[in-house]
PAVEXTI-118036 format. One record per atom (N, C-alpha, C): x, y, z; chain; residue in three letters; atom name; residue number from 1. Coordinates in steps of 0.1 Angstrom, whole numbers, m for minus. Layout:
BEGIN
+-------+-------+-------+-----+------+------+-----+
|    xx |    yy |    zz | mol | type | atom | seq |
+-------+-------+-------+-----+------+------+-----+
|     X |     Y |     Z |   A |  ALA |   CA | NUM |
...
+-------+-------+-------+-----+------+------+-----+
***
This chain:
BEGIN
+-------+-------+-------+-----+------+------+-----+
|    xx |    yy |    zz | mol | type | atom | seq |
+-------+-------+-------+-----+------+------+-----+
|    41 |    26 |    70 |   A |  UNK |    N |   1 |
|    29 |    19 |    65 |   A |  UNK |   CA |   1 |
|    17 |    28 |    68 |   A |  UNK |    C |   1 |
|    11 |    32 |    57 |   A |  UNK |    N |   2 |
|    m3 |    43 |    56 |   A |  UNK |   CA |   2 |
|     3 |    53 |    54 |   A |  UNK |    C |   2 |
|    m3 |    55 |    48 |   A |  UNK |    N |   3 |
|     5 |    72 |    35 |   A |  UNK |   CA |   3 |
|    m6 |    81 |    43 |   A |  UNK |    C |   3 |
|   m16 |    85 |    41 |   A |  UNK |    N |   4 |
|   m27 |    96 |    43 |   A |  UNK |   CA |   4 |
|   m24 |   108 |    33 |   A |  UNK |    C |   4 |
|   m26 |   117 |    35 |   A |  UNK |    N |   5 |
|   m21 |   130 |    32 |   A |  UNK |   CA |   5 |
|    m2 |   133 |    24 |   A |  UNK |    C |   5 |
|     5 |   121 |    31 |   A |  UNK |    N |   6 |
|    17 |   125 |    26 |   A |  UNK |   CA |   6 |
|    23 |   136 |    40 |   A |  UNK |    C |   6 |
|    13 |   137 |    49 |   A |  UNK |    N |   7 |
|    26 |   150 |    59 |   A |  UNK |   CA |   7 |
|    33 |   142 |    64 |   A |  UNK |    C |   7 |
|    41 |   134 |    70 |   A |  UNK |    N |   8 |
|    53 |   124 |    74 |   A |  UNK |   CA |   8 |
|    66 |   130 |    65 |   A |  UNK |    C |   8 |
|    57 |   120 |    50 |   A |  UNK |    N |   9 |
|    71 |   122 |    43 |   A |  UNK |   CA |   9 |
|    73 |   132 |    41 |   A |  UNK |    C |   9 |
|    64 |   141 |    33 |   A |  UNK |    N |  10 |
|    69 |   159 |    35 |   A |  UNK |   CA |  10 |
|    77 |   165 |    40 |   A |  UNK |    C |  10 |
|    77 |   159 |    54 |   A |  UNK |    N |  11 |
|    81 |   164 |    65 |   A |  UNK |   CA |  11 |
|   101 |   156 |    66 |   A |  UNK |    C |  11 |
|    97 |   146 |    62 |   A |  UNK |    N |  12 |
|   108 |   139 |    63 |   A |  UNK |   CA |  12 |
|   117 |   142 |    50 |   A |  UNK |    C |  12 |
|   116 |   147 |    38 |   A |  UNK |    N |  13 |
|   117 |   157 |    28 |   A |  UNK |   CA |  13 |
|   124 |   169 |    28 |   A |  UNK |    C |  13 |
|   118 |   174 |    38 |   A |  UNK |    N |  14 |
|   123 |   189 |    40 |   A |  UNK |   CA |  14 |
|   136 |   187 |    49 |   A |  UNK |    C |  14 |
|   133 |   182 |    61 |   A |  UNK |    N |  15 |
|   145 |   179 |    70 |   A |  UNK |   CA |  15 |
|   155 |   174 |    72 |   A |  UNK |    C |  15 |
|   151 |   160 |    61 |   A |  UNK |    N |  16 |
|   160 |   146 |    62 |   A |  UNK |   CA |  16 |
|   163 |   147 |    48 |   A |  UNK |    C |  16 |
|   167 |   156 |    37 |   A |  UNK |    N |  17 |
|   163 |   152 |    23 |   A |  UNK |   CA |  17 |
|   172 |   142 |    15 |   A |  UNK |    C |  17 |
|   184 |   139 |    22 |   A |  UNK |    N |  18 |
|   191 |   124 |    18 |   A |  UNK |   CA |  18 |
|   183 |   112 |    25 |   A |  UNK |    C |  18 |
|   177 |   109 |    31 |   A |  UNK |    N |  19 |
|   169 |    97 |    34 |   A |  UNK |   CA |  19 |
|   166 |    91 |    23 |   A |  UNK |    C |  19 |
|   163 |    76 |    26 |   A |  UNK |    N |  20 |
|   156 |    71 |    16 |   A |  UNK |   CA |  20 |
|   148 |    65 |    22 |   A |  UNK |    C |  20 |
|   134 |    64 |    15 |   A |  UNK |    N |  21 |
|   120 |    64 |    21 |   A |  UNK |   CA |  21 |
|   111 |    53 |    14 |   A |  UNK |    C |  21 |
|   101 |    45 |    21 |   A |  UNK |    N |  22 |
|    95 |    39 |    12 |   A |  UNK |   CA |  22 |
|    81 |    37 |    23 |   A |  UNK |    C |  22 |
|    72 |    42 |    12 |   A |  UNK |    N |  23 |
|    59 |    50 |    17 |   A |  UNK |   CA |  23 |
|    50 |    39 |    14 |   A |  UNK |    C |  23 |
|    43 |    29 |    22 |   A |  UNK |    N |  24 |
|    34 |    18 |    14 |   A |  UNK |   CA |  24 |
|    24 |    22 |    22 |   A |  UNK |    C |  24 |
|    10 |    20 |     8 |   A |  UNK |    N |  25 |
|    m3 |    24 |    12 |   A |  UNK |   CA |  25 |
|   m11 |    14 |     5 |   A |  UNK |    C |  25 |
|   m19 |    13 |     8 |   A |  UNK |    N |  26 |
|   m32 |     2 |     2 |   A |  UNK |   CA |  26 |
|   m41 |     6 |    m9 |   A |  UNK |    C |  26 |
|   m45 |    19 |    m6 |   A |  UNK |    N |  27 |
|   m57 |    25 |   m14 |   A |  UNK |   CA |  27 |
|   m50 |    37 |   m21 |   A |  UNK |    C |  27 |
|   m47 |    33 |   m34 |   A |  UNK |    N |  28 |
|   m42 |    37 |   m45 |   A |  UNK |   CA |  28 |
|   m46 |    56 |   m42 |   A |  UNK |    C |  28 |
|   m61 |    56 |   m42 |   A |  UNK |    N |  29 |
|   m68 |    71 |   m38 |   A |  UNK |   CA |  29 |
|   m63 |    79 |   m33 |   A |  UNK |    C |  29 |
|   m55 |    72 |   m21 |   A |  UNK |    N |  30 |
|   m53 |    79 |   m12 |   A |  UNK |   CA |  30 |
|   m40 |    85 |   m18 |   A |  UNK |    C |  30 |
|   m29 |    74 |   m24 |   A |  UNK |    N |  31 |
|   m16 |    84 |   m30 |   A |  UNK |   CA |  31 |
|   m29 |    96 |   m40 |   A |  UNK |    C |  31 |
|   m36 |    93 |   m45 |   A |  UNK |    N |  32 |
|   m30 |   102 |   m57 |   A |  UNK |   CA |  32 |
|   m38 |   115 |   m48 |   A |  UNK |    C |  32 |
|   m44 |   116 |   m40 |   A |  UNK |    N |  33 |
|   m54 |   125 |   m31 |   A |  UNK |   CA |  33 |
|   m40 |   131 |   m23 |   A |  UNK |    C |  33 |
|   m31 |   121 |   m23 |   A |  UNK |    N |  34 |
|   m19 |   127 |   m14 |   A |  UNK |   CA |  34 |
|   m10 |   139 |   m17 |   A |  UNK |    C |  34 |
|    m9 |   138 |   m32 |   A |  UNK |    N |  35 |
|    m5 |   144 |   m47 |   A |  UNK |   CA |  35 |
|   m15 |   154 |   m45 |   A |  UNK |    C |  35 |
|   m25 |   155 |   m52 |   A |  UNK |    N |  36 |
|   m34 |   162 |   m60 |   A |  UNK |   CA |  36 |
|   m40 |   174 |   m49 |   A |  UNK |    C |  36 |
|   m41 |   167 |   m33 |   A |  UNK |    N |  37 |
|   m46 |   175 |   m25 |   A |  UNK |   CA |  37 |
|   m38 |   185 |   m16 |   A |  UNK |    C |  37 |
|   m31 |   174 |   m11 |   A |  UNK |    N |  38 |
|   m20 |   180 |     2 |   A |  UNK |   CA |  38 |
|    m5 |   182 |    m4 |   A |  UNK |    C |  38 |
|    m2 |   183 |   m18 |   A |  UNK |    N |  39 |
|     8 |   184 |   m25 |   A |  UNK |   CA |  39 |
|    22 |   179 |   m23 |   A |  UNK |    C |  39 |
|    18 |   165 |   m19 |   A |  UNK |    N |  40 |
|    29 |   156 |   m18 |   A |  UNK |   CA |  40 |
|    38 |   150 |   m32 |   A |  UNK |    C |  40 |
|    50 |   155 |   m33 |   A |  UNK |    N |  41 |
|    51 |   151 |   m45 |   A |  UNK |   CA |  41 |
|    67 |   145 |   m41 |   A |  UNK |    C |  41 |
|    66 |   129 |   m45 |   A |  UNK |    N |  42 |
|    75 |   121 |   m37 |   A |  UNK |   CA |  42 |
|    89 |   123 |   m46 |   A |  UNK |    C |  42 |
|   100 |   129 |   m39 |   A |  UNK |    N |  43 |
|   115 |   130 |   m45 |   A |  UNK |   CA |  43 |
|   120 |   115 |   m49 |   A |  UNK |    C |  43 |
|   127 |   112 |   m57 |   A |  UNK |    N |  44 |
|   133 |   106 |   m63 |   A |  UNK |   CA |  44 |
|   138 |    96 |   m53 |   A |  UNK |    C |  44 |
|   143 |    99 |   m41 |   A |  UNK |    N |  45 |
|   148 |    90 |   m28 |   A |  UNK |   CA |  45 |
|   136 |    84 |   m23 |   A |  UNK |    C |  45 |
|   125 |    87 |   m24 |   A |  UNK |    N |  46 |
|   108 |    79 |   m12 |   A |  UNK |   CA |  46 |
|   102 |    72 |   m25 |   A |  UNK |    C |  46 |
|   100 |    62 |   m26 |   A |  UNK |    N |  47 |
|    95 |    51 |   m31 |   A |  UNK |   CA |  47 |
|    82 |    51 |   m26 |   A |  UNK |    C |  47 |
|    71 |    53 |   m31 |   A |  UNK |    N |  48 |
|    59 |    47 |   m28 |   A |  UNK |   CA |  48 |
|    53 |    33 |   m36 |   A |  UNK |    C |  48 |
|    44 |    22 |   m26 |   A |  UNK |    N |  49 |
|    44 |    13 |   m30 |   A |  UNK |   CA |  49 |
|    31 |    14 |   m28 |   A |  UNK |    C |  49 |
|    18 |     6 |   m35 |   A |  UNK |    N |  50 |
|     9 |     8 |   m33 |   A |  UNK |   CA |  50 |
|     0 |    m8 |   m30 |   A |  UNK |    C |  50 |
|     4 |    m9 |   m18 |   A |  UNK |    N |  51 |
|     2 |   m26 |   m14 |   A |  UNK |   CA |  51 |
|     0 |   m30 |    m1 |   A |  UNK |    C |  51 |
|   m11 |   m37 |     4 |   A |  UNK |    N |  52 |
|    m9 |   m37 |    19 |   A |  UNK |   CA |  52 |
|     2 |   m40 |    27 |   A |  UNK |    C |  52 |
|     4 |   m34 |    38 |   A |  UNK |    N |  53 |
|    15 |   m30 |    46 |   A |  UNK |   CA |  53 |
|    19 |   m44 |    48 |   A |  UNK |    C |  53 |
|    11 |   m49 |    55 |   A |  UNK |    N |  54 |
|    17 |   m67 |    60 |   A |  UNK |   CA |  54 |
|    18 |   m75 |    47 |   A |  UNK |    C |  54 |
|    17 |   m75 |    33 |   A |  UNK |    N |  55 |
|    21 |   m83 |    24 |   A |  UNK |   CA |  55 |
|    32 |   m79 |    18 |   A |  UNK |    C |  55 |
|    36 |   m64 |    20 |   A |  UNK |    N |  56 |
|    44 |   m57 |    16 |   A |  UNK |   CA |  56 |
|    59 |   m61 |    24 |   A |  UNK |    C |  56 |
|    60 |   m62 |    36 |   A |  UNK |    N |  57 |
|    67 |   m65 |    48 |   A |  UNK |   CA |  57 |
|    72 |   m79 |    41 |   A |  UNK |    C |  57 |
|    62 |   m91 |    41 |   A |  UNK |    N |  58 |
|    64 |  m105 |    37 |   A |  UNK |   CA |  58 |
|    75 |  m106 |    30 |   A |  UNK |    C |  58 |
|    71 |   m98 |    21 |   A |  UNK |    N |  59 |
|    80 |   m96 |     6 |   A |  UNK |   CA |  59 |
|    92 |   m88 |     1 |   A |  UNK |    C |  59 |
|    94 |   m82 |    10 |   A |  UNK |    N |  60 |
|   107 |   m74 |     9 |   A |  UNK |   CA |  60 |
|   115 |   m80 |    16 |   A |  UNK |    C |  60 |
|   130 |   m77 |    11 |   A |  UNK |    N |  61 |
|   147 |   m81 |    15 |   A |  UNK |   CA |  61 |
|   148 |   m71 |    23 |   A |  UNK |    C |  61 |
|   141 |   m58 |    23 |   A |  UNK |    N |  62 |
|   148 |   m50 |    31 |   A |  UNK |   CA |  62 |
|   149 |   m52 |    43 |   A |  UNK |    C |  62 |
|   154 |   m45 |    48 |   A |  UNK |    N |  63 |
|   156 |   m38 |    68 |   A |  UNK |   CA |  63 |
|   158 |   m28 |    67 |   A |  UNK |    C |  63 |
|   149 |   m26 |    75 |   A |  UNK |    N |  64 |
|   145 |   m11 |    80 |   A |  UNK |   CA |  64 |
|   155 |    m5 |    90 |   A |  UNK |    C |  64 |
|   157 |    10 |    94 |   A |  UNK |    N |  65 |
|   159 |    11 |   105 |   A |  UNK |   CA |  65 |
|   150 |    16 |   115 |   A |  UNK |    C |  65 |
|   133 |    21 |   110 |   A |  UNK |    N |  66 |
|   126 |    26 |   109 |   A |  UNK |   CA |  66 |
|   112 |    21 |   106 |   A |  UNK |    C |  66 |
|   103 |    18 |   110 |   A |  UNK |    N |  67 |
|    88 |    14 |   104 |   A |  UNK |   CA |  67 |
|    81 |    20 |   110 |   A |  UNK |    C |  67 |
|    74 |    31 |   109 |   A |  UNK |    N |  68 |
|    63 |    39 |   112 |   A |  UNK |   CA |  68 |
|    49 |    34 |   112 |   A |  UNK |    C |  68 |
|    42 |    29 |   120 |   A |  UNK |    N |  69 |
|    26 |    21 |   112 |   A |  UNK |   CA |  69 |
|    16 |    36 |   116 |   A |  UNK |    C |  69 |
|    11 |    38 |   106 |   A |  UNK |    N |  70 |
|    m1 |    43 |   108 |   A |  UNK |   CA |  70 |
|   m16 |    46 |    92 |   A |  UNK |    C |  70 |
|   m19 |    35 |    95 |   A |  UNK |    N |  71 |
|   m25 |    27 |    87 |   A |  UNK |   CA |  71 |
|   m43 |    26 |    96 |   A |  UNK |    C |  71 |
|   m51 |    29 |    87 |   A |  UNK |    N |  72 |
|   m65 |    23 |    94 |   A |  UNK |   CA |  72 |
|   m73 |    23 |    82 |   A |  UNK |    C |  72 |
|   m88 |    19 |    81 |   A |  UNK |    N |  73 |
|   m95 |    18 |    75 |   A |  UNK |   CA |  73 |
|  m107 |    21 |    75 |   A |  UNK |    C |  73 |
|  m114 |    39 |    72 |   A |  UNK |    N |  74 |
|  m122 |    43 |    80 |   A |  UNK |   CA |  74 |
|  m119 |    47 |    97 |   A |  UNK |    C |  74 |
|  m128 |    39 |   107 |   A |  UNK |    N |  75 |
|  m124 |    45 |   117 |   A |  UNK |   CA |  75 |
|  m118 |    29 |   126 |   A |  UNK |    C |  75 |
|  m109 |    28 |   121 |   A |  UNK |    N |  76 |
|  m105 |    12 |   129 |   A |  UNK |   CA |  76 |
|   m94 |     9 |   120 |   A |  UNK |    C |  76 |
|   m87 |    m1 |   128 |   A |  UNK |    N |  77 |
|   m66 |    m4 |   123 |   A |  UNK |   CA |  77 |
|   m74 |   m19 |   120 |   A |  UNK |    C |  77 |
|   m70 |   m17 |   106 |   A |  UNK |    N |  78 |
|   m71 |   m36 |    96 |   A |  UNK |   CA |  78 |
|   m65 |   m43 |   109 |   A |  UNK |    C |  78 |
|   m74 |   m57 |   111 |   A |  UNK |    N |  79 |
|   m71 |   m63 |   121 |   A |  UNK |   CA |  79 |
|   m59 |   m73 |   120 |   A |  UNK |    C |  79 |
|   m56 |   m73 |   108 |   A |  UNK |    N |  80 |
|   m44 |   m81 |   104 |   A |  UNK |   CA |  80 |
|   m31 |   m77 |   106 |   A |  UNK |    C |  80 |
|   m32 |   m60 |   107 |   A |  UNK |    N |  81 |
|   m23 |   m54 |   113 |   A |  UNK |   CA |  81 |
|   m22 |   m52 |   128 |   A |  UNK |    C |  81 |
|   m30 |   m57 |   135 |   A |  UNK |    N |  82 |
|   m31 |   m62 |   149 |   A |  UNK |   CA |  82 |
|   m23 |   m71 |   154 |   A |  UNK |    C |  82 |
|   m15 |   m76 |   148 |   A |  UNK |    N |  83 |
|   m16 |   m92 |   156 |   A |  UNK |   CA |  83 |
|    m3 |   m94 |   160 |   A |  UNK |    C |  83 |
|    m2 |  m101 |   166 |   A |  UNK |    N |  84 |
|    12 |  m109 |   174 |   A |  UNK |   CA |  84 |
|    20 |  m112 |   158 |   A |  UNK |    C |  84 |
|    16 |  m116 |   153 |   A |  UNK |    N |  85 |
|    23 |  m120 |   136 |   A |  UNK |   CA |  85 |
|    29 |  m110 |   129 |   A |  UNK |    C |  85 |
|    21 |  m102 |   127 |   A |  UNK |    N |  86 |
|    26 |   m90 |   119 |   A |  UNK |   CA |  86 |
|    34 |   m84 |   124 |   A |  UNK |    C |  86 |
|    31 |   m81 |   143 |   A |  UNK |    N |  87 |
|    46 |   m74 |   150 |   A |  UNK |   CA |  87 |
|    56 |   m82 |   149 |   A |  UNK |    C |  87 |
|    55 |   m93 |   149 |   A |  UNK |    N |  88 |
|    66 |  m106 |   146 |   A |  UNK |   CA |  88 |
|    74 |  m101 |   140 |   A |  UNK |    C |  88 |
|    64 |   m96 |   122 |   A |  UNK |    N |  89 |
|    73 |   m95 |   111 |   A |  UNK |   CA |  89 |
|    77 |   m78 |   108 |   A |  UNK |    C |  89 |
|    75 |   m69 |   118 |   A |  UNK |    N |  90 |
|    77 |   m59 |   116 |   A |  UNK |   CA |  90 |
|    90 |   m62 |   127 |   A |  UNK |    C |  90 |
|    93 |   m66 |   138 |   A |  UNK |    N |  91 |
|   101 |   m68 |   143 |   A |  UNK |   CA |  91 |
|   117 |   m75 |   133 |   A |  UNK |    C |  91 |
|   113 |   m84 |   130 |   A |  UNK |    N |  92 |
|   123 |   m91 |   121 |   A |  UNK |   CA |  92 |
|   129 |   m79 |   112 |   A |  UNK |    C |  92 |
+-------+-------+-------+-----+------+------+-----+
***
């Protein structure tokens, strides 16, 4: 949850390149800045979704084995991603 730059999955690309990945970010900019700048260009296995993290969670079937959060907004973590709730549902 929070793309930035794209170095994670990059990273997780190079090393892990059978993984399957799914990259959810909020602010559309930031994929295409992710692309265009830091030359993230997502393989056919990483899914990027472009939706807030915690509505994103709500709404998927999946399970993870893995949830990475690193997500903020400016200089501070959306406070909705704070909560006893949302760990709830990142836990589940």
């Amino acid at each position: 949850l929070g793309h930035g730059g794209g170095s994670l999955a990059k990273w997780l690309a190079r090393y892990h390149p059978a993984l399957e990945l799914d990259v959810v970010e909020f602010d559309p900019v930031v994929v295409r800045m992710a692309e265009a700048y830091f030359g993230y260009r997502p393989p056919a296995n990483h899914h990027v979704f472009v939706k807030d993290g915690r509505a994103f969670l709500n709404a998927t079937g999946h399970v993870y084995d893995v949830i990475w959060i690193d997500a903020f907004a400016r200089h501070m973590i959306p406070f909705h991603l704070t909560t006893a709730e949302f760990f709830e549902t990142v836990r589940a």
